[in-house]
ZAMARGU-4260 file (C-alpha; in steps of 0.2 Angstrom, whole numbers, plus 5000, padded with zeros to 4 digits):
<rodrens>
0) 4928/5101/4926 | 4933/5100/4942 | 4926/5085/4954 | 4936/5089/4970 | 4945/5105/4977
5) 4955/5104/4994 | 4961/5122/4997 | 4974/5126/5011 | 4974/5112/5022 | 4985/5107/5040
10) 4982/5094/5049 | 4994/5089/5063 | 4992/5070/5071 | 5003/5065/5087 | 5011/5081/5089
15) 5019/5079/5070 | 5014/5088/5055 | 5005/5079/5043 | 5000/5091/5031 | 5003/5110/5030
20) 4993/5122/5017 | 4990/5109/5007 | 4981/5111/4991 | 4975/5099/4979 | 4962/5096/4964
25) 4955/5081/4955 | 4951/5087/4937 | 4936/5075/4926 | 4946/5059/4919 | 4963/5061/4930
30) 4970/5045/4934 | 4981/5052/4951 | 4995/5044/4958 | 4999/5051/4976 | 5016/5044/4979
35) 5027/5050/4996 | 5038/5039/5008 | 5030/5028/5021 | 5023/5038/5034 | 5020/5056/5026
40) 5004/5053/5028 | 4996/5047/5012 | 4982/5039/5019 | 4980/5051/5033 | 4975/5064/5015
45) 4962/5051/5009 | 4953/5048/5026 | 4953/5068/5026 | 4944/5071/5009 | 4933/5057/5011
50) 4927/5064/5026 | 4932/5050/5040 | 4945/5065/5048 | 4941/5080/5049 | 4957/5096/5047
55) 4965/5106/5059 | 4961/5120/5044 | 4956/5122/5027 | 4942/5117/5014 | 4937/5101/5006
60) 4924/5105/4990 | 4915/5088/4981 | 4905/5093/4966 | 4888/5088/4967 | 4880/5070/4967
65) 4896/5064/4965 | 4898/5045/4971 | 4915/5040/4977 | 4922/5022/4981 | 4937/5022/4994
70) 4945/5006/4998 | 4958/5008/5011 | 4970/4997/5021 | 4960/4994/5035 | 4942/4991/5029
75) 4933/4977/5040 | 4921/4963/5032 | 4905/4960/5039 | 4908/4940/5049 | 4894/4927/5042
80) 4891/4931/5024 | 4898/4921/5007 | 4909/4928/4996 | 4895/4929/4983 | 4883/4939/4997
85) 4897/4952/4999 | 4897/4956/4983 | 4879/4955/4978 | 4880/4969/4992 | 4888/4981/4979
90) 4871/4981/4968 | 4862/4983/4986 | 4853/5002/4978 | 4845/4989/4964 | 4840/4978/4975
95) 4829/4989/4986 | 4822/4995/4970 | 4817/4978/4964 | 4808/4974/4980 | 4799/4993/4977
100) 4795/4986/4961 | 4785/4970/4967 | 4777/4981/4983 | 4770/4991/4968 | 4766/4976/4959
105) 4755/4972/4974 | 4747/4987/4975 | 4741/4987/4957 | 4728/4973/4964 | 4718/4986/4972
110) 4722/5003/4962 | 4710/5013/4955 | 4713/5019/4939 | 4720/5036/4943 | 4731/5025/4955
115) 4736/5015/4942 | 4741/5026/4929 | 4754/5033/4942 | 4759/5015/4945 | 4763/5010/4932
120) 4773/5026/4929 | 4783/5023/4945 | 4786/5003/4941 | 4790/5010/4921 | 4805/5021/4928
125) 4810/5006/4942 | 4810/4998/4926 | 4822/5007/4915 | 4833/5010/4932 | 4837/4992/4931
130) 4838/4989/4916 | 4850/5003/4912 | 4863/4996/4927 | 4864/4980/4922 | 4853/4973/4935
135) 4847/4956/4927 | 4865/4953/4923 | 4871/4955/4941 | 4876/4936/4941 | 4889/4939/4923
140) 4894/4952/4931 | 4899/4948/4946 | 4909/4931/4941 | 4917/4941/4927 | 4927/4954/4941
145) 4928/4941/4953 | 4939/4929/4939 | 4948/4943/4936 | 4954/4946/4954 | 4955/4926/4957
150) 4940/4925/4969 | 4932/4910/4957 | 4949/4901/4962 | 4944/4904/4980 | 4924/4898/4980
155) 4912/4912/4981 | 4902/4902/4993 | 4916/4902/5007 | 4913/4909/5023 | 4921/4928/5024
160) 4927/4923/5041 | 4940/4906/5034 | 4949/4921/5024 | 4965/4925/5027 | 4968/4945/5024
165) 4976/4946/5007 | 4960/4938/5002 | 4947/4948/5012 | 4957/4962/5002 | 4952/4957/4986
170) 4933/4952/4990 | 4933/4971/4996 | 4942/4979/4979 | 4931/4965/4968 | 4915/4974/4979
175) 4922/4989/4974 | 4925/4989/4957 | 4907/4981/4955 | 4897/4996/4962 | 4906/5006/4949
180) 4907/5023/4958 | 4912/5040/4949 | 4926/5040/4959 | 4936/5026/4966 | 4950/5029/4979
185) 4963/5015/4982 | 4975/5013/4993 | 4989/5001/4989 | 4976/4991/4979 | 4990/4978/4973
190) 4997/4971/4991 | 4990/4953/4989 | 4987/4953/4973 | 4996/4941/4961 | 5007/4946/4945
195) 4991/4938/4935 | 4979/4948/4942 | 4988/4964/4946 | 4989/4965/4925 | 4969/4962/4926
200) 4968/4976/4937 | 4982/4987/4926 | 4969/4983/4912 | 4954/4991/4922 | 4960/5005/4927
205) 4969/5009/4909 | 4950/5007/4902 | 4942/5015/4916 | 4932/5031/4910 | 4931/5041/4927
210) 4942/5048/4939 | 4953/5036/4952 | 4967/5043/4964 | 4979/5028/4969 | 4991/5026/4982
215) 5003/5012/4978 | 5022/5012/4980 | 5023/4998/4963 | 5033/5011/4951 | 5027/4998/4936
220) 5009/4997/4940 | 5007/5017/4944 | 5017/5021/4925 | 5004/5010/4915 | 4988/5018/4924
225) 4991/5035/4931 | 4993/5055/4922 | 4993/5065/4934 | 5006/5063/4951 | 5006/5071/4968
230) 5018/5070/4979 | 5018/5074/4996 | 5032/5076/5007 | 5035/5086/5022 | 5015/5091/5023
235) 5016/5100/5007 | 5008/5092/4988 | 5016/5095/4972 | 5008/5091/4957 | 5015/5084/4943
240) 5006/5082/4924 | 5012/5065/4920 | 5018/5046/4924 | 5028/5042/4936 | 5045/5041/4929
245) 5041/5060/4924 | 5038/5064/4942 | 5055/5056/4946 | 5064/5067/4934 | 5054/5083/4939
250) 5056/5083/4956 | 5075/5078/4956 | 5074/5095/4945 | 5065/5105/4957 | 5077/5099/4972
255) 5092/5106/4962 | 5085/5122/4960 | 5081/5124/4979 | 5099/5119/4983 | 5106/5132/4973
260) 5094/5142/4977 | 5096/5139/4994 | 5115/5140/4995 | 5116/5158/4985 | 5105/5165/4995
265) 5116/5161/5009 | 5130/5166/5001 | 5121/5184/5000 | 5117/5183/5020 | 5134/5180/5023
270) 5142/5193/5011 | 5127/5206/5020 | 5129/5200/5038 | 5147/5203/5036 | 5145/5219/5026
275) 5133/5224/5042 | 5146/5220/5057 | 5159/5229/5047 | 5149/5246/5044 | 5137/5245/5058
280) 5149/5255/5071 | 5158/5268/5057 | 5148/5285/5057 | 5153/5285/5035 | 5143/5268/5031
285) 5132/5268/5045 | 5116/5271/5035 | 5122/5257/5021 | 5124/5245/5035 | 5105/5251/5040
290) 5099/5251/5021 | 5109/5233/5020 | 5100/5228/5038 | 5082/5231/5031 | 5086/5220/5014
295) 5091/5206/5026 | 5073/5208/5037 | 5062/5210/5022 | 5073/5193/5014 | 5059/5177/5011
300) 5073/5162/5019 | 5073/5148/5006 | 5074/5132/5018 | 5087/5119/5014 | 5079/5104/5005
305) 5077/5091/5019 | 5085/5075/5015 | 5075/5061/5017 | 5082/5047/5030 | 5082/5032/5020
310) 5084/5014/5026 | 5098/5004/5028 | 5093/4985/5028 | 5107/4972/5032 | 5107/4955/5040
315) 5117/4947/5052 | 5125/4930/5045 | 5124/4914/5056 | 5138/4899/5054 | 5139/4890/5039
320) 5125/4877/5038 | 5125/4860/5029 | 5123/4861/5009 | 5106/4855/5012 | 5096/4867/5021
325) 5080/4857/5017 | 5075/4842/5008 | 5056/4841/5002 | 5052/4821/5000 | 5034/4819/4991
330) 5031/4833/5001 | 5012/4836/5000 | 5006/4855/5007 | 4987/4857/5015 | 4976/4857/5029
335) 4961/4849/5026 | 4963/4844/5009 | 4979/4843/4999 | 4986/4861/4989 | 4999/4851/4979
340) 5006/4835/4971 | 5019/4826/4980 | 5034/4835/4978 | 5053/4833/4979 | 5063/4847/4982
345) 5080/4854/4989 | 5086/4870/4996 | 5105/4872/4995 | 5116/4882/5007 | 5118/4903/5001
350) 5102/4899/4986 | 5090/4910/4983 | 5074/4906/4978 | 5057/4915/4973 | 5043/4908/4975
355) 5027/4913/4964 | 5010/4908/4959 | 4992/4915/4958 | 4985/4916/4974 | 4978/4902/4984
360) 4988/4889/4979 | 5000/4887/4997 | 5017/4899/4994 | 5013/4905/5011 | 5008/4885/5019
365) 5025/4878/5008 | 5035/4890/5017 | 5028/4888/5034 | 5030/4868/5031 | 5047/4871/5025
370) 5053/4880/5043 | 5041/4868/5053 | 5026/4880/5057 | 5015/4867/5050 | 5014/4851/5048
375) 5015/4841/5032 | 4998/4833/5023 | 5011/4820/5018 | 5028/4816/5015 | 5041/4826/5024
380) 5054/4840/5025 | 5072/4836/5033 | 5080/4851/5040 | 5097/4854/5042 | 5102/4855/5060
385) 5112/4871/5060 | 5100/4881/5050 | 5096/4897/5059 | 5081/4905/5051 | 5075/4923/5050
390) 5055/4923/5045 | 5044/4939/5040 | 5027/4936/5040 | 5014/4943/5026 | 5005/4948/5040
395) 5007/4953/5059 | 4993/4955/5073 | 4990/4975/5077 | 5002/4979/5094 | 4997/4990/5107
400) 5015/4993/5110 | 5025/5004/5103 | 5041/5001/5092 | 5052/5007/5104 | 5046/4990/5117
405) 5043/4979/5100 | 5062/4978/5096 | 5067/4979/5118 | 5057/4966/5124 | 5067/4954/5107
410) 5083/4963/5114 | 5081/4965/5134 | 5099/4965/5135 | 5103/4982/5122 | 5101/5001/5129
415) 5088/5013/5124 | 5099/5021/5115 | 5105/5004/5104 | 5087/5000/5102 | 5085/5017/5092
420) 5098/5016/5083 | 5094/5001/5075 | 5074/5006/5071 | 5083/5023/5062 | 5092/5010/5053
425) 5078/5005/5045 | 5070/5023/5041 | 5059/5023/5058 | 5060/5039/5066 | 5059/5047/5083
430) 5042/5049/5081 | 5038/5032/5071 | 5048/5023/5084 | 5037/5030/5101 | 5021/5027/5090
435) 5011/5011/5094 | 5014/4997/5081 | 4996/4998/5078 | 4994/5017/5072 | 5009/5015/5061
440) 5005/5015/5043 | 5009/4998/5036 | 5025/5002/5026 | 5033/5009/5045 | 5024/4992/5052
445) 5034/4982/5041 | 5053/4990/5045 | 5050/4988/5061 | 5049/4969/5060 | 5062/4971/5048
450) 5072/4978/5060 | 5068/4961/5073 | 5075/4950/5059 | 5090/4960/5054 | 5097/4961/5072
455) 5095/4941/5076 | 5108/4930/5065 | 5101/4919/5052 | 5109/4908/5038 | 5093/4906/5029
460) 5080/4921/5027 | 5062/4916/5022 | 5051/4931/5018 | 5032/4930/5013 | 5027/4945/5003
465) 5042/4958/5009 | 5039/4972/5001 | 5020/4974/5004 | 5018/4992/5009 | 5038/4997/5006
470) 5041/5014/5000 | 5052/5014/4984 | 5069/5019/4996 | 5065/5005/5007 | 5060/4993/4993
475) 5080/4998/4985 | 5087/4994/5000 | 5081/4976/5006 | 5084/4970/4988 | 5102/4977/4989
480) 5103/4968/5009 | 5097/4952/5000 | 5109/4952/4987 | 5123/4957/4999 | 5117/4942/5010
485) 5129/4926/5009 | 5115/4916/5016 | 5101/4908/5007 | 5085/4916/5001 | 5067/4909/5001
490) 5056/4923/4996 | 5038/4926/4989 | 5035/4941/4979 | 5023/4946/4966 | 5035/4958/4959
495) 5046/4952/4948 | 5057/4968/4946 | 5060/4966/4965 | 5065/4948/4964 | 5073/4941/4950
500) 5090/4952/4952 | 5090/4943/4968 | 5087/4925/4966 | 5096/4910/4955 | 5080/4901/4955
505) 5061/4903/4953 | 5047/4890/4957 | 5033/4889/4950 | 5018/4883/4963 | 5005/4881/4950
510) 5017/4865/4941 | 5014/4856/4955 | 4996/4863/4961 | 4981/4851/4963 | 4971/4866/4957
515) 4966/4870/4940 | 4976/4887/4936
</rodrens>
């Protein structure tokens, strides 16, 4: 049966096509993946179907009493409330009916008996309501999704306001998963999560009976949940029937076929245009030029298969530092209370090093102590004197500036045309770089801070959480920049496919936590 039809929809944003004629359908049970580069306009598509945009044209058809979930990269939490009150918030319907219940309750006091057969009728369904969702287990419920996604860790009483955004991420997913909607709509539902609890939500979403469609650019996590994949590029989705390694080798197919396709058809315009200027003037083949002529007009053009620009990543090396780049003496992490043991630690000159750890436990705190953003609960870091470090933050205040002036005002002294060139190196085009920073999606967000690293030397690169919102291409690239790199490496991930070809060395933050893990 079919949940949700999208028939023949444009919709331009900026002056740049987002989609165009797009068609698409969500069939009972399908697990989709909707896969594209960053930019194509993948979330633009959920907003549009979940009714927050409106198309230029075309039709979007829900089935009936259909209840959809959609949890997207810029949902907002309400300032004030606990954890635990955000989440009780997901069984908000069952509440109202229990306080309908006890009104009823109250009213029995005075009923007649006509009013209290219907009474008791009304409370009876109330009743069954509850009872059938799981309302007196709210409390098992709740602690059970919020231990899998590693809220317990955190303390559902703390304030919403004291977290930082990976974490108002996963009070948002845990709400939710715990409202159990038909439909559930993710978009890149893994950035902040941790390898533990990203195979929690791989679990889920293997066991999870309805319909989901998922935007997430972690190839792993999409092969182990998803059956169906669409893919859009250049405004238009193609549906494949199957994982995502499936996808990769049917659409590498289809591309073939439109290159040869493409190319003999213009062999055949060449051979006819020819044919055309030969005959056109000669009185004996003047009507097979004309016959020839009219093939040519009536001729469907096949388009060329664009070719996507793909990143380039690469860093700018600094002098040689000393061997020790930092030395960690019963260095203790925190703010107001301690996140680790004392510990004693060394970073060598051209290491590299992962980072990893469930979440909440200070990677991001360790590395900002390490570079001297912070300051340490106790003990102390000695830093090497000529270490020149090149820091990409997990996350980055929305600009109302665009790209374009981001990477000028860190490099007054280049040209317009220098500055462009260096934001197209990183996959950004014409229309991504004159786009604000804070309308871009996040994956175009990130290479352009990329792009402010790469072009400043650095002997040491410490990056928290890189590839959060990457495409695929751009993911390839920055692993291949960090290997090519002679310099040292200090990098927190939660994708091991992403890191260990890069790093010698892996530390484990939950060793040396003061947190029970």
């Amino acid at each position: 049966m079919s949940i949700l039809n999208v028939e023949h929809v444009s919709h331009d944003f900026g002056g740049r096509t987002i989609l165009e004629d797009a068609s698409f359908r969500l069939l009972n049970g399908e697990h989709i993946g909707l896969v594209g580069a960053n930019g194509e306009g993948k979330t633009t598509f959920l907003n549009i179907i979940t009714g927050k945009l409106a198309p230029d044209e075309g039709k979007i058809e829900w089935c009936k009493r259909i209840t959809t979930g959609y949890l997207d990269q810029h949902t907002t939490l309400q300032p004030g409330q606990t954890i635990y009150e955000v989440l009780q918030n997901a069984f908000r319907h069952y509440f109202d009916l229990e306080q309908e219940m006890l009104s009823i309750y109250e009213e029995m006091a005075t009923a007649d008996a006509d009013a209290m057969t219907k009474l008791m009728e009304d409370v009876g369904e109330i009743q069954e309501i509850l009872e059938h969702g799981g309302f007196y287990t709210i409390d098992v419920k709740i602690k059970e999704i919020a231990s899998g996604l590693g809220l317990n860790e955190i303390g559902l009483d703390k304030k919403v306001d004291e977290l930082s955004g990976g974490q108002r991420s996963k009070v948002l997913l845990t709400k939710l998963l715990l409202e159990n909607p038909m439909i559930l709509i993710l978009d890149e539902p893994t950035n902040y999560l941790d390898e533990h609890h990203i195979q929690w939500l791989t679990n889920f979403l293997i066991n999870y009976e309805n319909a989901f469609i998922l935007v997430s650019h972690d190839t792993t996590f999409l092969n182990n949940v998803i059956n169906v994949i669409y893919h859009l590029d250049n405004g238009e989705l193609t549906r494949y029937k199957g994982d995502y390694n499936y996808y990769l080798q049917q659409a590498e197919l289809k591309k073939k076929q439109q290159e040869n396709a493409y190319q003999k058809q213009q062999k055949e315009i060449a051979e006819l245009e020819d044919f055309i200027a030969r005959n056109k003037a000669r009185v004996a083949t003047r009507n097979m030029a004309h016959s020839r002529q009219k093939k040519l007009d009536k001729m469907d053009i096949i388009n060329k298969p664009k070719e996507k620009i793909k990143p380039t990543f690469s860093f700018l090396e600094a002098r040689t530092p000393g061997k020790v780049l930092f030395e960690c003496q019963n260095l203790v992490i925190g703010y107001d209370s301690p996140l680790t043991q004392p510990m004693d630690m060394i970073f060598e000159r051209s290491q590299k090093v992962a980072i990893k750890g469930v979440n909440g436990l200070g990677k991001t705190t360790l590395l900002k102590t390490l570079i001297g953003m912070l300051k340490p609960y106790s003990g102390i870091v000695i830093q090497d004197l000529f270490v020149q470090i090149g820091f990409f933050k997990q996350e980055e205040a929305a600009l109302k500036r665009t790209a374009l002036d981001y990477i000028w005002d860190e490099f007054p002294d280049r040209t317009n045309g220098e500055i462009r060139g260096m934001l197209a190196k990183c996959g950004l085009t014409t229309d991504h770089i004159e786009s604000l920073m804070m309308v871009l999606s996040g994956g175009e967000n990130a290479k352009a801070r990329l792009c402010k690293i790469m072009n400043r030397e650095a002997n040491v690169l410490v990056l928290d959480e890189p590839t959060n919102h990457l495409d695929v291409d751009a993911k390839e690239s920055l692993q291949l920049a960090l290997i090519a790199f002679k310099g040292a490496v200090i990098l927190v991930s939660h994708e091991p496919e992403f890191y260990l070809p890069i790093v010698d060395k892996v530390i484990n933050l939950e060793e040396c936590s003061t947190k029970i893990v």
